[in-house]
PDB file with one MODEL, atoms N, CA, C and O in Angstrom:
MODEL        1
ATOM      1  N   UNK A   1      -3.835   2.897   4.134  1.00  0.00           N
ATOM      2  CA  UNK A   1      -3.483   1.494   4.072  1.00  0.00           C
ATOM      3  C   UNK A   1      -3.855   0.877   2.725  1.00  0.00           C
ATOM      4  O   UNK A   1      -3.185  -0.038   2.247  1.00  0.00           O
ATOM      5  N   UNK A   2      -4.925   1.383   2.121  1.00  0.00           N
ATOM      6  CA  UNK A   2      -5.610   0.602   0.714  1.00  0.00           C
ATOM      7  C   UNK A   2      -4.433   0.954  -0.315  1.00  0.00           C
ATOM      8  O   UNK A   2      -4.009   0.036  -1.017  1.00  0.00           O
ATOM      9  N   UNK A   3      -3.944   2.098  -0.425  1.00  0.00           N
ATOM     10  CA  UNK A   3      -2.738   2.341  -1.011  1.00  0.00           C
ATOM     11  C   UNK A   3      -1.372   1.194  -1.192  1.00  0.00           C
ATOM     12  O   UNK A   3      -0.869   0.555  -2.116  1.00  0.00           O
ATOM     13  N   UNK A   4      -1.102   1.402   0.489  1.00  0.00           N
ATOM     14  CA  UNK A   4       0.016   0.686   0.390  1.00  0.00           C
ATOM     15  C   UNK A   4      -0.289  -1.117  -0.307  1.00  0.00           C
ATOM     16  O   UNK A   4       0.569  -1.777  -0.892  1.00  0.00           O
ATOM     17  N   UNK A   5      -1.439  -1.479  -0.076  1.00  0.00           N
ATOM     18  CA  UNK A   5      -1.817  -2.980  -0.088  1.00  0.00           C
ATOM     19  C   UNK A   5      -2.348  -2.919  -1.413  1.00  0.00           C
ATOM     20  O   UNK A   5      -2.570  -4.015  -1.927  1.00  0.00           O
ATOM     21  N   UNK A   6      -2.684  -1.596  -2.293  1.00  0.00           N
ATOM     22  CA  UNK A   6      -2.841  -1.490  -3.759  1.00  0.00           C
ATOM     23  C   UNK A   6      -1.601  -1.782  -4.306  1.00  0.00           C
ATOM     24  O   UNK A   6      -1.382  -2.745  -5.041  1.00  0.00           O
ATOM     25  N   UNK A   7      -0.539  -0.705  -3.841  1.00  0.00           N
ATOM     26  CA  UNK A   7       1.120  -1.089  -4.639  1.00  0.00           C
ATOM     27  C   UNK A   7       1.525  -2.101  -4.300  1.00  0.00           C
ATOM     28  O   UNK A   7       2.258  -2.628  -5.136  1.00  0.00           O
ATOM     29  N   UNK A   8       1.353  -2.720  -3.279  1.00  0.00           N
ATOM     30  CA  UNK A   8       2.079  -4.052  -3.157  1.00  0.00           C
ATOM     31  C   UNK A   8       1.416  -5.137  -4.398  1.00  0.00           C
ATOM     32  O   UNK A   8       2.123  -5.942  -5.006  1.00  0.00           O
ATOM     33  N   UNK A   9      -0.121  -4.966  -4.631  1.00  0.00           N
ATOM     34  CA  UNK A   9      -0.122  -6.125  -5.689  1.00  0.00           C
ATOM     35  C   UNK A   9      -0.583  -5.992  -6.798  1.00  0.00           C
ATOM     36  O   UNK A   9      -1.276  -6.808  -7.405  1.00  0.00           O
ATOM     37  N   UNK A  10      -0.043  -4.382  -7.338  1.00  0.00           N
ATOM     38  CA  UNK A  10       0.394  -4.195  -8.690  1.00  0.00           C
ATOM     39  C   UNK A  10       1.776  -4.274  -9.146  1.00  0.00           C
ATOM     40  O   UNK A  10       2.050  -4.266 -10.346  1.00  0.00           O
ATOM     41  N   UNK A  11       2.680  -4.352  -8.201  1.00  0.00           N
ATOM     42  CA  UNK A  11       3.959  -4.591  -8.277  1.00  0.00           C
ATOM     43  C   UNK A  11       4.093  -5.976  -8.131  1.00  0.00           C
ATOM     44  O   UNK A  11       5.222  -6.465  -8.117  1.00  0.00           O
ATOM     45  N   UNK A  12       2.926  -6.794  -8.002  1.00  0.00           N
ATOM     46  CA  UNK A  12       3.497  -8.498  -8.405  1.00  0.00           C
ATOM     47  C   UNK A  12       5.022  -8.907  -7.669  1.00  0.00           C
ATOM     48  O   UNK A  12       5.955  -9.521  -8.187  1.00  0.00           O
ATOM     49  N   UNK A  13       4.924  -8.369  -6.352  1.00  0.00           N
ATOM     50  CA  UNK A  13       5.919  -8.731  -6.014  1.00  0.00           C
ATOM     51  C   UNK A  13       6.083  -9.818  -4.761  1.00  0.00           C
ATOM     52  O   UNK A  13       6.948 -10.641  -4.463  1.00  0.00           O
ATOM     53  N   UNK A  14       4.831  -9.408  -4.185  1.00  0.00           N
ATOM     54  CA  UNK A  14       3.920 -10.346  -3.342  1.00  0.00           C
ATOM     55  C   UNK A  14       3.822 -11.884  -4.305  1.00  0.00           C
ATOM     56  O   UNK A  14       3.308 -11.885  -5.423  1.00  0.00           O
ATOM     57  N   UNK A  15       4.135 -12.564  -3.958  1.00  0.00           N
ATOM     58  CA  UNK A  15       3.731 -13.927  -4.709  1.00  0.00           C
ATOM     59  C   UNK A  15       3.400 -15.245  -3.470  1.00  0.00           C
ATOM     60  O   UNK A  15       3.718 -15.181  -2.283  1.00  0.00           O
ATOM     61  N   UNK A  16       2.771 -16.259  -4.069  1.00  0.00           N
ATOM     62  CA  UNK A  16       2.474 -17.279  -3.174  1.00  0.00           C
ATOM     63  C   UNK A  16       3.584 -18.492  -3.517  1.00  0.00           C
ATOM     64  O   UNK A  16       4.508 -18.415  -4.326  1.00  0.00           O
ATOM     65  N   UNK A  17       3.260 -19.526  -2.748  1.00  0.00           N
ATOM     66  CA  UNK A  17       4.503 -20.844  -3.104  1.00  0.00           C
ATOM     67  C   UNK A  17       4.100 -21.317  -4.182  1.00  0.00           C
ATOM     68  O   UNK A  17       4.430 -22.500  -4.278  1.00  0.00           O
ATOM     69  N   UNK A  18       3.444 -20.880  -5.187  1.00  0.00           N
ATOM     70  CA  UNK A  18       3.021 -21.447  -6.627  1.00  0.00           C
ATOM     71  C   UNK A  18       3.963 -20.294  -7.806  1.00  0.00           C
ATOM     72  O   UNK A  18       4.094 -20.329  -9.030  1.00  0.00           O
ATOM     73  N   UNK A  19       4.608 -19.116  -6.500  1.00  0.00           N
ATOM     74  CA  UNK A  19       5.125 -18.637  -7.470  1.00  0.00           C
ATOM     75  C   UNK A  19       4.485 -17.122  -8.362  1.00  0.00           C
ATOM     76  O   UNK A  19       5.038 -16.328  -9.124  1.00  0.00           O
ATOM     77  N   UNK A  20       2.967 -17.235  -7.779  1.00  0.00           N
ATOM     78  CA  UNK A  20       2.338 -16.300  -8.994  1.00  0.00           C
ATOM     79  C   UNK A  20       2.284 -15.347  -7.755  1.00  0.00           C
ATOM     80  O   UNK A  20       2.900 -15.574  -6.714  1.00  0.00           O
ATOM     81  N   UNK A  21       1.443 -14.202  -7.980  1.00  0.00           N
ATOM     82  CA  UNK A  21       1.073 -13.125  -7.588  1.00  0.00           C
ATOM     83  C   UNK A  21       0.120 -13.226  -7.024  1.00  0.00           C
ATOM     84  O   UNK A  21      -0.832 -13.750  -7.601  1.00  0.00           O
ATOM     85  N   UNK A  22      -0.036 -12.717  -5.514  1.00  0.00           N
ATOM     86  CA  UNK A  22      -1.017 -13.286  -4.981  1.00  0.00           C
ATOM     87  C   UNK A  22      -2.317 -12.041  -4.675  1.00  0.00           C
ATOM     88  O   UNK A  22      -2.182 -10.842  -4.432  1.00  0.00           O
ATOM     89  N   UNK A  23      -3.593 -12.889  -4.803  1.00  0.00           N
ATOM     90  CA  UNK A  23      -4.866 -11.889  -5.382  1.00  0.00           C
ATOM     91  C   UNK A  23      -4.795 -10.592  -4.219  1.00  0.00           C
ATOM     92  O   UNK A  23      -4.257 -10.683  -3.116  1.00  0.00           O
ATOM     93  N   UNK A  24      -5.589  -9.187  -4.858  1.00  0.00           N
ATOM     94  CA  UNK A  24      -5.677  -8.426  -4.199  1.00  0.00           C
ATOM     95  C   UNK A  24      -5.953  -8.471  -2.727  1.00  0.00           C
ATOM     96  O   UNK A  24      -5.551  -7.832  -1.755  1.00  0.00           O
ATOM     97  N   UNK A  25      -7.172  -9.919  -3.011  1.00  0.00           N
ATOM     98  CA  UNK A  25      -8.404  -9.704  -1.488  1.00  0.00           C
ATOM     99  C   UNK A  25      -7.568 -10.664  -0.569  1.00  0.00           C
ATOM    100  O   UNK A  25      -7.983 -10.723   0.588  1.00  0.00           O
ATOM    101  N   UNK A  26      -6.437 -11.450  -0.878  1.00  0.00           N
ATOM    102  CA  UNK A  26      -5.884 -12.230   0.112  1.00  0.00           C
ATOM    103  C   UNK A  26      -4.708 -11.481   0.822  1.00  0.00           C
ATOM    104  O   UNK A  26      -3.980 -11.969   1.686  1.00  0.00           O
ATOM    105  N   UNK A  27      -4.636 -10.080   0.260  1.00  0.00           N
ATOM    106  CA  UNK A  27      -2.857  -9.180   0.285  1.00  0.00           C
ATOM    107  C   UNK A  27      -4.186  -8.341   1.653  1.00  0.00           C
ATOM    108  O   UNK A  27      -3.754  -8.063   2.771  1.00  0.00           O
ATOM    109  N   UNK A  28      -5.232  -8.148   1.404  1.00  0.00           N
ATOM    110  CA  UNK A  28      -5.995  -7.278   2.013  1.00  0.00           C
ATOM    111  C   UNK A  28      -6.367  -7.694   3.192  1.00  0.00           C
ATOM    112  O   UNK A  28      -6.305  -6.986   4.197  1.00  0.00           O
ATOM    113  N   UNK A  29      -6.755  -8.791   3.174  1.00  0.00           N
ATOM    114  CA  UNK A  29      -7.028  -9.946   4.635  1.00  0.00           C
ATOM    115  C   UNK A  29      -6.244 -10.089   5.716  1.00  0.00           C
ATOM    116  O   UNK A  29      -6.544 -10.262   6.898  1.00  0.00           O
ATOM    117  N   UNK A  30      -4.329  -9.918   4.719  1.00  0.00           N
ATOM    118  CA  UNK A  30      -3.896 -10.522   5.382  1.00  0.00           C
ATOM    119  C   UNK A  30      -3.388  -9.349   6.484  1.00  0.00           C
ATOM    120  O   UNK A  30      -2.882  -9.480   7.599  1.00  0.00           O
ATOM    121  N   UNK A  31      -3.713  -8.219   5.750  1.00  0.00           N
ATOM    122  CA  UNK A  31      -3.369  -6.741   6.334  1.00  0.00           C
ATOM    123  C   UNK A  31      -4.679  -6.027   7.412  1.00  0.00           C
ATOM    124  O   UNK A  31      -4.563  -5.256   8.365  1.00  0.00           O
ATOM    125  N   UNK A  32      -5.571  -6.482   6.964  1.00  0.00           N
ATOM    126  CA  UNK A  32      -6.798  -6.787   8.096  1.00  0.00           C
ATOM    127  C   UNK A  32      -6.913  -7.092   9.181  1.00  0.00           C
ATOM    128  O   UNK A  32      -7.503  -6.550  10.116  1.00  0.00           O
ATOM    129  N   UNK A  33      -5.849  -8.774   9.046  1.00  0.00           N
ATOM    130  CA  UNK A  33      -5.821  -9.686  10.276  1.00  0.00           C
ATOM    131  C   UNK A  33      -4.624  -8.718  10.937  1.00  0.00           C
ATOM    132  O   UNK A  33      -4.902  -8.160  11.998  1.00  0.00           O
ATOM    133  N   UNK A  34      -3.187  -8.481  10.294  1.00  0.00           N
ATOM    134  CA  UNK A  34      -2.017  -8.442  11.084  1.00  0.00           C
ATOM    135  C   UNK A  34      -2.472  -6.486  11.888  1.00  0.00           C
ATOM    136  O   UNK A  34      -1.845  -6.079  12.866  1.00  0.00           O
ATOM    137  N   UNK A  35      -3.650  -5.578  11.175  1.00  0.00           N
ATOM    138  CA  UNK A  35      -3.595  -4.774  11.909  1.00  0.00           C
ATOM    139  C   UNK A  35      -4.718  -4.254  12.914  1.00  0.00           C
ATOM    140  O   UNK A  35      -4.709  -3.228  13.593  1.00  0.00           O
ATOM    141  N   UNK A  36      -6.103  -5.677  12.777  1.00  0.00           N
ATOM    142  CA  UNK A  36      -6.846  -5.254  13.742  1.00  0.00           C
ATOM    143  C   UNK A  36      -7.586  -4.649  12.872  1.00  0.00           C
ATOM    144  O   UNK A  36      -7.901  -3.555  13.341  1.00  0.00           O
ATOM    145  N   UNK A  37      -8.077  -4.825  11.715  1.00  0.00           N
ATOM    146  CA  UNK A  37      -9.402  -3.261  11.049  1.00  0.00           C
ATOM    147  C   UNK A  37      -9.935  -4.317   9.868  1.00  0.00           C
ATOM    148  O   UNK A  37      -9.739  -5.525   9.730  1.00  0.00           O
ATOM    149  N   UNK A  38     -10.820  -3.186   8.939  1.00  0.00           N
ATOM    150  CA  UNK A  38     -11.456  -3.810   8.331  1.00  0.00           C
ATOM    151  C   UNK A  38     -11.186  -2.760   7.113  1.00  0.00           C
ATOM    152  O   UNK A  38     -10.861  -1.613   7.420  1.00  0.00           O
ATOM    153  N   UNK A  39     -11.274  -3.012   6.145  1.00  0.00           N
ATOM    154  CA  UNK A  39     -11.440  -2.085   4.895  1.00  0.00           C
ATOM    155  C   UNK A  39     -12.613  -1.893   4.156  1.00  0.00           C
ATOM    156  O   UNK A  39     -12.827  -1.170   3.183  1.00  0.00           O
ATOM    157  N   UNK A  40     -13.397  -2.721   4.828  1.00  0.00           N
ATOM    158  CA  UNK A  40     -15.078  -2.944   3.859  1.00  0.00           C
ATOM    159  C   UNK A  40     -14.776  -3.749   2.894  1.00  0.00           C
ATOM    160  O   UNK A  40     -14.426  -4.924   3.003  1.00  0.00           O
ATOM    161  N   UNK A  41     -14.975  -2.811   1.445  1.00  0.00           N
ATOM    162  CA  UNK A  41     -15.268  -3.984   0.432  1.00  0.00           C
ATOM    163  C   UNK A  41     -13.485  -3.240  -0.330  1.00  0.00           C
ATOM    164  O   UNK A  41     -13.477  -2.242  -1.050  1.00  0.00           O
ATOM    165  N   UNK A  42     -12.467  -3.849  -0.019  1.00  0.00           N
ATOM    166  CA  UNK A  42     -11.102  -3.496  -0.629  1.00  0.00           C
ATOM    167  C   UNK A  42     -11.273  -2.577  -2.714  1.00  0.00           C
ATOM    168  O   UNK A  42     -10.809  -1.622  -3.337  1.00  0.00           O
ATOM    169  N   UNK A  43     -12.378  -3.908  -2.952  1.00  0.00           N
ATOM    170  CA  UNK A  43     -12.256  -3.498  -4.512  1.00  0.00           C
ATOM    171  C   UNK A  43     -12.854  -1.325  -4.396  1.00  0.00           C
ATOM    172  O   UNK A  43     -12.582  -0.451  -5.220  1.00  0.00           O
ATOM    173  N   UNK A  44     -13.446  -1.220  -3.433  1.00  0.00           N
ATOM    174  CA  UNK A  44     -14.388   0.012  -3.098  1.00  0.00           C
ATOM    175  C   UNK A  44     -13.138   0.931  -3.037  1.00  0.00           C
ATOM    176  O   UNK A  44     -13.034   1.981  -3.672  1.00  0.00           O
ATOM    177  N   UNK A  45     -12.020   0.317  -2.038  1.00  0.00           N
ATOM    178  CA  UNK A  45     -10.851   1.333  -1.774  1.00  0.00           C
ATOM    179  C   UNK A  45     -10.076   1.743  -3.163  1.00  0.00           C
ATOM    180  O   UNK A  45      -9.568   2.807  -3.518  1.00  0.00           O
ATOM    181  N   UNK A  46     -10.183   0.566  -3.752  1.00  0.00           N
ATOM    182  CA  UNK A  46      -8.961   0.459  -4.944  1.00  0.00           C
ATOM    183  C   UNK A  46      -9.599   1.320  -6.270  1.00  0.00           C
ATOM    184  O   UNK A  46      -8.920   1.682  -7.230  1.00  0.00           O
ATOM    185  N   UNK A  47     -11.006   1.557  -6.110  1.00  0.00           N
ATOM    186  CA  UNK A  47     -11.229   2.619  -7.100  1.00  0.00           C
ATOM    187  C   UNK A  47     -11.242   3.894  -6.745  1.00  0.00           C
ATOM    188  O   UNK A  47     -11.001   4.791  -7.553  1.00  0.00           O
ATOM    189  N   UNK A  48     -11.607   4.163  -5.136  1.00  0.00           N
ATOM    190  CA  UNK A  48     -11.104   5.444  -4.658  1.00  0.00           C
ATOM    191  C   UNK A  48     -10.296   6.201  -4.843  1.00  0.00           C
ATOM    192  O   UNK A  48     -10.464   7.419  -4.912  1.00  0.00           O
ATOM    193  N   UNK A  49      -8.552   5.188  -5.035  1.00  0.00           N
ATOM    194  CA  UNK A  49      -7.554   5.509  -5.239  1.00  0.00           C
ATOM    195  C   UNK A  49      -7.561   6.341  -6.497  1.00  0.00           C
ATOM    196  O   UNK A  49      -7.425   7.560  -6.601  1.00  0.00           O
ATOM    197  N   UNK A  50      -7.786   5.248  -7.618  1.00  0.00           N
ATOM    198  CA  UNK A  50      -7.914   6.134  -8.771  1.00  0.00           C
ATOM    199  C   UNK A  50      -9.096   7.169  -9.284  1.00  0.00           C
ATOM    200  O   UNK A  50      -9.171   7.986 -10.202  1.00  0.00           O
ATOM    201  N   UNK A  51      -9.897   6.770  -8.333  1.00  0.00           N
ATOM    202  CA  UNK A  51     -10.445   8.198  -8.833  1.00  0.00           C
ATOM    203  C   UNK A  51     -10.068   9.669  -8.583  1.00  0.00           C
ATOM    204  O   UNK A  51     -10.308  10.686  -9.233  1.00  0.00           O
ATOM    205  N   UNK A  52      -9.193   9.391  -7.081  1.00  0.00           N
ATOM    206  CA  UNK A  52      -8.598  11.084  -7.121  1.00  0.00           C
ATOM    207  C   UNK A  52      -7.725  11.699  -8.191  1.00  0.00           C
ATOM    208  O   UNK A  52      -7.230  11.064  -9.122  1.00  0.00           O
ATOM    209  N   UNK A  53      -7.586  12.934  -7.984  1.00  0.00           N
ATOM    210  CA  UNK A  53      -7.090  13.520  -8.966  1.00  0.00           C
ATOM    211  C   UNK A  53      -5.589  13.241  -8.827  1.00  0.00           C
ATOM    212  O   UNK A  53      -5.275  12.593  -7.828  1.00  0.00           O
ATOM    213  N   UNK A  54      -4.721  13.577  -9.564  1.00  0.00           N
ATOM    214  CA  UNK A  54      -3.299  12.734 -10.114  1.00  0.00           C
ATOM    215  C   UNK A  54      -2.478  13.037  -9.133  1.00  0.00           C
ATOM    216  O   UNK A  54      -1.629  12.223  -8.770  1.00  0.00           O
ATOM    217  N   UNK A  55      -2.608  14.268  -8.549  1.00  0.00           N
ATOM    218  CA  UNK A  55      -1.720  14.884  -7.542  1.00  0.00           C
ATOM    219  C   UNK A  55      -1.986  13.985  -6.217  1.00  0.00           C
ATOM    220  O   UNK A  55      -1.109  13.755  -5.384  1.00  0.00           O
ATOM    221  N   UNK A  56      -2.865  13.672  -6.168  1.00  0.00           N
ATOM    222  CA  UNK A  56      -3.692  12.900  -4.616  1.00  0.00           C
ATOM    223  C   UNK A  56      -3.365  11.152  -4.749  1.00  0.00           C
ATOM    224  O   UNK A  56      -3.743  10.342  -3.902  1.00  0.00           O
ATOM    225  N   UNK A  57      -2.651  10.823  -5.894  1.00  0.00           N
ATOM    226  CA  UNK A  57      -3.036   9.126  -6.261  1.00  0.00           C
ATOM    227  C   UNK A  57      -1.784   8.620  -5.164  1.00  0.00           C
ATOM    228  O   UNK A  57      -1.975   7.474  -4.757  1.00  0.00           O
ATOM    229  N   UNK A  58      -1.019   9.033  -4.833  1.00  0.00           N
ATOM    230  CA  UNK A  58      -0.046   8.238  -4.003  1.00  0.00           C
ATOM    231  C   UNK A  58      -0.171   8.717  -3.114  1.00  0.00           C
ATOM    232  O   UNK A  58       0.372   7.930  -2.340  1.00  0.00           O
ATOM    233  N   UNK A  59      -0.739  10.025  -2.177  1.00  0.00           N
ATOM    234  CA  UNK A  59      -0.419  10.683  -0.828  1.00  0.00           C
ATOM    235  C   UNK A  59      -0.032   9.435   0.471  1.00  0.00           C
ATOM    236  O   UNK A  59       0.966   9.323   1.184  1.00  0.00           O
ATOM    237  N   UNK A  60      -0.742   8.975   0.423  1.00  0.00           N
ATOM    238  CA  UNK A  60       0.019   8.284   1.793  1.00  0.00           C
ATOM    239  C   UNK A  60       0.904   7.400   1.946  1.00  0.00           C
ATOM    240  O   UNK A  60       1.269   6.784   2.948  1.00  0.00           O
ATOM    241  N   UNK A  61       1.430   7.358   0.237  1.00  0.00           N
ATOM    242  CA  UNK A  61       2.854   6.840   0.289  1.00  0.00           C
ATOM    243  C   UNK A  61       4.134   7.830   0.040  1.00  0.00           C
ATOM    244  O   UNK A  61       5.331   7.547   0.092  1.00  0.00           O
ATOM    245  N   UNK A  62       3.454   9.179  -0.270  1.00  0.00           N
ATOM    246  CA  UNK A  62       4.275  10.231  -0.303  1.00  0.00           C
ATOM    247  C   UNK A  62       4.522  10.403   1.115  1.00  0.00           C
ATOM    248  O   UNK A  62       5.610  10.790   1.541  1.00  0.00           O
ATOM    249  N   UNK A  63       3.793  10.196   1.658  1.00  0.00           N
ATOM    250  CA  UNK A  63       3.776  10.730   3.170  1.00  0.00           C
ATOM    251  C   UNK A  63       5.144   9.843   4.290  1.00  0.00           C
ATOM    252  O   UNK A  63       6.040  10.230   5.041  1.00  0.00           O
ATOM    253  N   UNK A  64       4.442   8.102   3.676  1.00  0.00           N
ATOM    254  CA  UNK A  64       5.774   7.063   4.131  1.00  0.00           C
ATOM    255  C   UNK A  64       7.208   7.276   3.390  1.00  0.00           C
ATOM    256  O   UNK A  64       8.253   6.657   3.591  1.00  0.00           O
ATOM    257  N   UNK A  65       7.008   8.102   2.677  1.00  0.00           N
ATOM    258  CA  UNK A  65       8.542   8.393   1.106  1.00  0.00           C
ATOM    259  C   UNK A  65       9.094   9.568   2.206  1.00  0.00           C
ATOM    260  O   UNK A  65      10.200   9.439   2.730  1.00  0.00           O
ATOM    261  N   UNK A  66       8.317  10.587   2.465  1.00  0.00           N
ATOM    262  CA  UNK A  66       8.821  10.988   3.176  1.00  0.00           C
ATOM    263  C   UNK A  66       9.702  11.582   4.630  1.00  0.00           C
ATOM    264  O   UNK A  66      10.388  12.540   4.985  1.00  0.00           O
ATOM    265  N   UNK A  67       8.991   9.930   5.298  1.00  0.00           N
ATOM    266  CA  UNK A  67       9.346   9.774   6.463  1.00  0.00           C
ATOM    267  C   UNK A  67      10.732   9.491   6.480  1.00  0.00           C
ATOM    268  O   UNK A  67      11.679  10.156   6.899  1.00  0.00           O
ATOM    269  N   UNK A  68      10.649   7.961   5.745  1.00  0.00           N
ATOM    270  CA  UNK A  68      12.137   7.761   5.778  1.00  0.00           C
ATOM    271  C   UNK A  68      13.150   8.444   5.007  1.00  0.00           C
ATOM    272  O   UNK A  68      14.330   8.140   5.176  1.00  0.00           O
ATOM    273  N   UNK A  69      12.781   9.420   4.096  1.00  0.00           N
ATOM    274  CA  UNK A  69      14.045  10.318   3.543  1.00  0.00           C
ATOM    275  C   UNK A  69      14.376  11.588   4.386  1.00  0.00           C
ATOM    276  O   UNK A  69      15.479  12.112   4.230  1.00  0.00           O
ATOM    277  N   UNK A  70      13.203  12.274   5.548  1.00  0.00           N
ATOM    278  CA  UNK A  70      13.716  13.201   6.662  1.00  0.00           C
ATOM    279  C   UNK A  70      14.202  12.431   7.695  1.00  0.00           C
ATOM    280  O   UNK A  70      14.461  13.064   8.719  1.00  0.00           O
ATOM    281  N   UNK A  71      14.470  10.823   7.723  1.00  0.00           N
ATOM    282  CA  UNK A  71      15.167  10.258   9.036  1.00  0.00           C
ATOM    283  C   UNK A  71      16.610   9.586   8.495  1.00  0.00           C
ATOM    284  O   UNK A  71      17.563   9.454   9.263  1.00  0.00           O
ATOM    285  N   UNK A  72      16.677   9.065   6.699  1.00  0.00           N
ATOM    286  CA  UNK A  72      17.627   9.130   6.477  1.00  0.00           C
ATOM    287  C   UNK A  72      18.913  10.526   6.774  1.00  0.00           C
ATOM    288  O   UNK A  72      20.074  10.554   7.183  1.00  0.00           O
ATOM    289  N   UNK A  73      17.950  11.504   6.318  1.00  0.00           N
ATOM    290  CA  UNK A  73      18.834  13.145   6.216  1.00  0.00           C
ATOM    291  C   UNK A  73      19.232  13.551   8.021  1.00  0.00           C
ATOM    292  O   UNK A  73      20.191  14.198   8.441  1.00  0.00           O
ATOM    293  N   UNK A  74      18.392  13.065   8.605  1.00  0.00           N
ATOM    294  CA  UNK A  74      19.115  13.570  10.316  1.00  0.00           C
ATOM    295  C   UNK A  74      19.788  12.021  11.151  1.00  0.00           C
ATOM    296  O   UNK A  74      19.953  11.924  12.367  1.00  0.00           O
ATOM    297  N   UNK A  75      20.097  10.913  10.107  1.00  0.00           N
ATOM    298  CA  UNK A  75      20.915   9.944  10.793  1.00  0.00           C
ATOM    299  C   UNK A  75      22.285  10.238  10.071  1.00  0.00           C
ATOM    300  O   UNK A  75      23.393   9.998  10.549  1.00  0.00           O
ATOM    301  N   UNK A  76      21.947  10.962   8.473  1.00  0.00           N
ATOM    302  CA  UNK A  76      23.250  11.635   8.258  1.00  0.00           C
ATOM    303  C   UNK A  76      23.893  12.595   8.163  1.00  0.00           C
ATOM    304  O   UNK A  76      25.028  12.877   7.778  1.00  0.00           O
ATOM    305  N   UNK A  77      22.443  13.460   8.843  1.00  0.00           N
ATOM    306  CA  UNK A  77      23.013  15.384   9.032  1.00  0.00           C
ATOM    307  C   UNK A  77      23.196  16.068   7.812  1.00  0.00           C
ATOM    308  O   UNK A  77      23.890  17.074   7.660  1.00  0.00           O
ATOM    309  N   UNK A  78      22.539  15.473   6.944  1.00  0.00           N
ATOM    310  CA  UNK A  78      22.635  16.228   6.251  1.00  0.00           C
ATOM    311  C   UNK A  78      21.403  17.449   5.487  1.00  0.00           C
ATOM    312  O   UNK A  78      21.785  18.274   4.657  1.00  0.00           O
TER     313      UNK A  78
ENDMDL
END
């Protein structure tokens, strides 16, 4: 989850009604509240990330990349 809620607000795509980009720890809260958990201290997750080695920095979005491209390939058989 620290992953996915890392890319969401380095991609600045998340923004508030002011328009800007909205802070890490409020993207983290809000993913906290909507799933029931806690992350501890988020900034703790977000260096985790980068500290693995290069092959390991996205896995559990490789993992969601790959969900929907083996359900795209058997809704089109191919």
């Amino acid at each position: 989850m620290a992953e996915i809620v890392a890319s969401l607000h380095l991609s600045g795509e998340i923004t508030g009604s002011d328009g800007k980009p909205v802070p890490l720890i409020q993207i983290a809260n809000t993913f906290e509240q909507a799933f029931n958990f806690s992350f501890g201290n988020i900034y703790d997750k977000l260096d985790a990330i980068f500290n693995r080695k290069p092959y390991n920095l996205t896995k559990a979005l490789d993992i969601l990349r790959s969900a929907i491209v083996r359900e795209d390939r058997k809704r089109n058989k191919r």
